[in-house]
Structures are given as structure tokens and as C-alpha cells.
N, C-alpha and C positions, 0 to 999 in steps of 0.2 A: 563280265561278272564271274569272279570266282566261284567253282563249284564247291569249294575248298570252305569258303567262307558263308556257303549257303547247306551247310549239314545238321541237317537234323536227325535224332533217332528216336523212332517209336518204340518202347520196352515194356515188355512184360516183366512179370517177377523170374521167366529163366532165358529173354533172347532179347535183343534189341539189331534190329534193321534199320540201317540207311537211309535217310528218308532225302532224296534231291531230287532237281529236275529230270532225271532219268527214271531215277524209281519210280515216280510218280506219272511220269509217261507210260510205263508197262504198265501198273495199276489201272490206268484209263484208258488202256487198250484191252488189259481184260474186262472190265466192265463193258467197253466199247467193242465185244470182240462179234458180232452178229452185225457192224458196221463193214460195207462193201471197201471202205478204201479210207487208211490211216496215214499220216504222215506228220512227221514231226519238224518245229523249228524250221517254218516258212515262210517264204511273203506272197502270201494271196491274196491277200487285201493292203490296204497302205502302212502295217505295221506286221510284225512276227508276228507268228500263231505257234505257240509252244505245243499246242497240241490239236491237228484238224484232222476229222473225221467226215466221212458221207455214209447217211446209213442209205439203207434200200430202195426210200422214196425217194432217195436224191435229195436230202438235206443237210444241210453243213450245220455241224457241230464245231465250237472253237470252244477249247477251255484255255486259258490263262492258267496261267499254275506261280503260286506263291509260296514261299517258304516260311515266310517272315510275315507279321503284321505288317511291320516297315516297309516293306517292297511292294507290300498290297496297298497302301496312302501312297506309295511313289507312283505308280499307274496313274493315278489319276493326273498328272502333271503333263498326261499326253490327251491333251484338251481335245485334239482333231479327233482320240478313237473315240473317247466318249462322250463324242457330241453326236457325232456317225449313230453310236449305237443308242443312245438316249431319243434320239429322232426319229431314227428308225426310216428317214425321208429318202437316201440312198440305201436301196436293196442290191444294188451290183456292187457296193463297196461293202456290204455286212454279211455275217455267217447269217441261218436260221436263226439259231440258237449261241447263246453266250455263256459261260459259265468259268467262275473261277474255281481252282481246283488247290487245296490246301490241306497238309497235318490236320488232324481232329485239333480243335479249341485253338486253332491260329484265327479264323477268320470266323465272330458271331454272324449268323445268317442277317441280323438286324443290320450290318454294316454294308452288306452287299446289295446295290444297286437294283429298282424294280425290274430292270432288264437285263438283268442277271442270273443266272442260279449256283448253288454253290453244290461242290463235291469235295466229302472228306476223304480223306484217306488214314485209313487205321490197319492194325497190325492184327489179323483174325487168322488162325491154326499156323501162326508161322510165316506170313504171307501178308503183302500191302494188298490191301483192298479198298476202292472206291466207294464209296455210298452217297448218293444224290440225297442232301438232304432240305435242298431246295430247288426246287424243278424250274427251269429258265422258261420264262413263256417265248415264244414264238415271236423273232422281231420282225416277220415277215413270212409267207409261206411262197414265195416266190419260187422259181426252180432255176439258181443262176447257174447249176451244177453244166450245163451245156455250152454255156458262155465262158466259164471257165476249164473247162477240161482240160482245152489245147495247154493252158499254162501249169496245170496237174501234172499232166505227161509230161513236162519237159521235166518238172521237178522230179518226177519219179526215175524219169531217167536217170539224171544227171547224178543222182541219188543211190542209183544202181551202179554208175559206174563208176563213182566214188569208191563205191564197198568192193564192187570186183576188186581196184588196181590196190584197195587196202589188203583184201585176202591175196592175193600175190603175192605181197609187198611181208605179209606173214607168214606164206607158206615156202618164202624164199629162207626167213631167216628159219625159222623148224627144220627144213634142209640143212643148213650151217649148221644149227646145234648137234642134230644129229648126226653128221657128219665128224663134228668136232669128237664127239661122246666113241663113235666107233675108231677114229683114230686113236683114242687114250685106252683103248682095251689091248 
């Protein structure tokens, strides 16, 4: 999916911000920022999690993040996750907590699913901000957080070493420019 084709902006009458999958992952990290361990765009359970979180008690937080109406009706065409979370019967294959994450006025709270909750994101001093304005209940209070860790860690590594060999692979070429810049003097 294009990011390209998924842009939204939220404006005021003197600024308008970005609104994509990115932006709206920082926004739910600062909202989420008292949560032990974030990570974005994974498979921990049998589909992506655009956005997973563990707060303190050791509960998994997933938001789903939508741009569009359209793509929030498209979700639902993956029967297996919301059968999983509608049951609520497999707790080793579900977060705690569910919750879609959307622009203010993309997604009415009325459309969102009883085991679900919803997070807007709006544009407050300048800045995307999260607001829960429907509280996800609890699809289980189980603690799988131990049963999966081992598969946490690897993500996070792998995650880590992604971003080193990228900052390298940056700090090689800032090297070359600079390089370039002092030879033209």
C-alpha cells in the first residue's frame, strides 16, 4: 500500500500536518509513552500489528490504524482476525486490548466493532494527538506477554539491526557530501 496514496491532512486555519501511517504511529506512542515496550508494523499474532504496545502489567495493546473509511470496511475481509477477536476463544493468538486508530470524523465510534475501541487523532498546539474516544474492553486479561517475549526480542533485534546498518549506510553518504563540499572550496 502506498503511503503516497494514503495522505491525509489535518488543518487548522494557519498549519496543516501529515496525517499517515507514520504519523499516527508517533501520535500513539506519545499517548502510549508510560507503555514498557512499543513496536511497530509486526507479526505477533497471525496478521500485522501496525501498532503494538505492552504497558506495565504486561498487556498487549494493538491498534489497527486507518486512513480512510475504505480501508477501515477492507479489514474486515480478513475473517480469521475478526473471528479470533470477536470470540475472544484463542487468548494466545489475541492482544488484550484492540483498538482502531483513525483521523477525527474517518471512523464514527458507532461503526466500530464491541471489541474494539477507537483512537482519534487530531491536530492540538501544532502537534497529532491521540484521544481514546472509545475504550477497548478487555478481550481477555490473560498475561501471554511471557509466552511471547522470546518472539518480541527477536523483532526488536532484528529491528535494531536494521536501523544500525541504515545509520551507516547514512553516515557513509554525509561523509561523501561532506567530503564533496570541502573539495569544491
Amino acid at each position: 500500500m502506498s503511503s503516497l496514496l494514503n495522505i491525509k491532512h489535518l488543518k487548522t486555519s494557519q498549519q496543516s500536518i501529515e496525517v499517515n501511517a507514520q504519523t499516527i504511529q508517533q501520535a500513539l506512542s506519545d499517548r502510549y509513552a508510560d507503555h514498557k515496550y512499543i513496536i511497530f508494523n509486526t507479526f505477533l499474532f497471525d496478521w500485522e500489528s501496525d501498532y503494538l504496545s505492552v504497558n506495565e502489567s504486561q498487556y498487549i495493546y494493538e491498534c489497527e490504524i486507518k486512513i480512510t473509511e475504505a480501508d477501515f470496511k477492507k479489514d474486515f475481509k480478513k475473517l480469521d482476525k475478526h473471528t479470533l477477536l470477536e470470540s475472544k476463544s484463542d487468548t494466545q493468538k489475541i492482544p488484550n486490548k484492540f483498538y482502531y486508530a483513525a483521523p477525527r470524523g474517518i471512523l464514527p465510534s458507532y461503526r466500530v466493532p464491541e471489541y474494539a475501541g477507537l483512537i482519534e487523532i487530531s491536530l492540538e498546539a501544532g502537534r497529532l494527538v491521540a484521544e481514546v474516544v472509545k475504550n477497548a474492553p478487555f478481550l481477555h486479561r490473560d498475561n501471554i506477554f511471557e509466552q511471547i517475549r522470546p518472539q518480541l526480542l527477536d523483532k526488536f533485534y532484528h529491528k535494531y539491526k536494521r536501523t544500525e546498518f541504515e545509520n551507516y549506510e547514512l553516515n557513509k553518504e554525509i561523509d561523501r557530501l561532506k567530503s564533496e563540499l570541502t573539495d569544491k572550496k
